[in-house]
N, C-alpha and C positions, 0 to 999 in steps of 0.2 A: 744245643739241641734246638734245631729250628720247630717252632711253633708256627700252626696256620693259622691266620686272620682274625679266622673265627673258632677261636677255642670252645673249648666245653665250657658251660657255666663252674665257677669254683675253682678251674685251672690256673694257678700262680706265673706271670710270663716276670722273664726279669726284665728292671728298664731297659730301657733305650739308652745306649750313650753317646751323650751331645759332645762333638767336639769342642774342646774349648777352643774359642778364637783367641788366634795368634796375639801376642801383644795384652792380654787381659779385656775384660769386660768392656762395656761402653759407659754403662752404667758406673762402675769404680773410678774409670777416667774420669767422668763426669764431677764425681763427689769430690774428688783431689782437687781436680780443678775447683770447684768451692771453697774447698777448704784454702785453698793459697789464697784465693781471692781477696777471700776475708783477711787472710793472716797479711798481705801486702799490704792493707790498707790499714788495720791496727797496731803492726809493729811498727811503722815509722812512724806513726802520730802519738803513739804512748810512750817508744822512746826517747820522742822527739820533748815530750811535755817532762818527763819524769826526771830525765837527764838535766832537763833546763833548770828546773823549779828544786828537785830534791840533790841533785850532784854540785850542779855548777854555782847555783845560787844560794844557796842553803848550808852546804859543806866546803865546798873551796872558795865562798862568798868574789864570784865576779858578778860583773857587770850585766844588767840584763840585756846589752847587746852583745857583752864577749858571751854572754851563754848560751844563746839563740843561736847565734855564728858554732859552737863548739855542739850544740846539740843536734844542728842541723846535720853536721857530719857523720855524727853516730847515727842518725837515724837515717841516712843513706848509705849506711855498712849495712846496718838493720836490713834494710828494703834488697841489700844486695845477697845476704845473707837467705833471707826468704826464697829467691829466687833462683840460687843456685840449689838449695836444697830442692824444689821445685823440679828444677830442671835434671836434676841428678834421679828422683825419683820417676819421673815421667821419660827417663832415658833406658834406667832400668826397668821397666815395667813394660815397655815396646823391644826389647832384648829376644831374642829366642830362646830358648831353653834350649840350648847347644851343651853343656853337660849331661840331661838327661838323654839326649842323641849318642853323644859321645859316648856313653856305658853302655847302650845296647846294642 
């Protein structure tokens, strides 16, 4: 029911609907992107320490260079680990919604 401009006082109009942009917000883009940032740079450095100090050294008692050398590597699975998730989520999130097309 089109309503004029200038309704009566007390007239209820229903919103407006904003299309959503393609792809998701900019705003939630934004925050992801955050959130990985951070996570790239604490997952391989707590890995990195945790692996070294409580796995390698601690429990299968090496060397503090063979554990450094062994933690080094987990903690670039880590980083790699972050970043495919990363990019899995931010692949799916610029996707179209090509199912909801397809049903109607």
């Amino acid at each position: 029911f089109p309503l004029s401009p200038r309704a009566p006082v007390g007239t209820v109009q229903p919103p407006e609907a904003h299309p959503r942009p393609e792809g998701g917000s900019l705003a939630t883009t934004f925050k992801i992107f955050l959130l990985f940032a951070g996570l790239m740079v604490k997952v391989p450095v707590g890995l990195y320490f945790s692996c070294k100090l409580l796995l390698f050294q601690s429990l299968l008692l090496m060397s503090p260079d063979d554990s450094g050398f062994y933690a080094t590597i987990v903690a670039v699975v880590g980083l790699h680990v972050v970043l495919a998730v990363f990019v899995f989520i931010v692949w799916k999130e610029g996707m179209p919604d090509w199912r909801e097309e397809k049903n109607e």
